[in-house]
N, C-alpha and C positions, 0 to 999 in steps of 0.2 A: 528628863532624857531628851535629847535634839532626836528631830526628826531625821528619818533617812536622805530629807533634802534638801534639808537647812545646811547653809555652808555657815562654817566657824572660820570666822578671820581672826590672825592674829598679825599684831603689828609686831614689825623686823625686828624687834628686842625679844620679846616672847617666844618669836619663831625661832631666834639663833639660840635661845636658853630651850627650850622642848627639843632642839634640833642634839646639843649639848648635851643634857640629860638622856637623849635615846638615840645611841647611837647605831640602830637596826634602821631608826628612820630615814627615809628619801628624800632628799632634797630635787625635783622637779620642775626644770627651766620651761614653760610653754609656748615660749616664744620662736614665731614661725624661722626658719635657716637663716634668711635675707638679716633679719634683727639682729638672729643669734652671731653670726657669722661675724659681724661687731666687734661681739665682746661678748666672753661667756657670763657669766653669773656664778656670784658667787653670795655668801653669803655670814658676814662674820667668818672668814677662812675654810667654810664648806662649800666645796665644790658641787654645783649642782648637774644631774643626765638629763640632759637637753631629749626632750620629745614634745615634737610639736604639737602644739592643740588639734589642729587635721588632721594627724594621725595617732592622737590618744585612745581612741574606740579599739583600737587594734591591740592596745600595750594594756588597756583597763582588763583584758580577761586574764593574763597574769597575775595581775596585779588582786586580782579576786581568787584566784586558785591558792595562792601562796601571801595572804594578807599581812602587811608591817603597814608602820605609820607614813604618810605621804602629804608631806608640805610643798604644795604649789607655789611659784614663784612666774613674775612676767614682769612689763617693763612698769604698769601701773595697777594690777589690780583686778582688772576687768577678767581677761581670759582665766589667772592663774581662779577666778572666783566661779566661772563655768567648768573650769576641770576639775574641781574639788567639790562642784554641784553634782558631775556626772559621776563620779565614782561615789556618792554618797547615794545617788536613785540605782547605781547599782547592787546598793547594802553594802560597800566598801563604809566601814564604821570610823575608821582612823583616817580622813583626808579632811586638809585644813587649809588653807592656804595664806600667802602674806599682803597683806591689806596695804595698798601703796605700793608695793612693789617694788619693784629695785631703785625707783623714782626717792623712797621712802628708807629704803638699805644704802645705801648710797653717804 
């Protein structure tokens, strides 16, 4: 069994097939406005809700009252890999995030 803070990466095939398979799941852009504003994220044709990592602490207590699955996405890895740390030390059990990032979805 993973620990409550161990993050699970999956790479962009994986994550659009779990994303596919479960369709309750979150697709979550973490990418701060300036990035996002770009271009959104997508991923294999799922649309992902842009919420920035600087204001994920805000959205995690929802996100804990009313638990579904939650794959983290950003532009390489890094962030989407601290926001699916943080809702995992929250006891949020189903956050995952995509390894590479859209670098790697792309």
């Amino acid at each position: 069994m993973a620990s409550r803070s161990r993050v699970i990466a999956l790479d962009p095939a994986a994550a659009a097939a779990y994303l596919a398979a479960h369709p309750e799941a979150l697709l979550v852009d973490v990418r701060e406005l300036p990035e996002h504003a770009a271009a959104g994220a997508r991923l294999r044709g799922r649309s992902a809700r842009h919420v920035p990592l600087s204001q994920l602490a805000g959205q995690a207590v929802d996100w804990l009252r009313e638990p579904r699955p939650l794959v983290f996405l950003c532009r390489s890895g890094n962030r989407s890999a601290r926001a699916a740390r943080l809702l995992r030390r929250l006891g949020h059990a189903q956050a995952w995030h995509v390894a590479g990032g859209l670098a790697l979805a792309e």
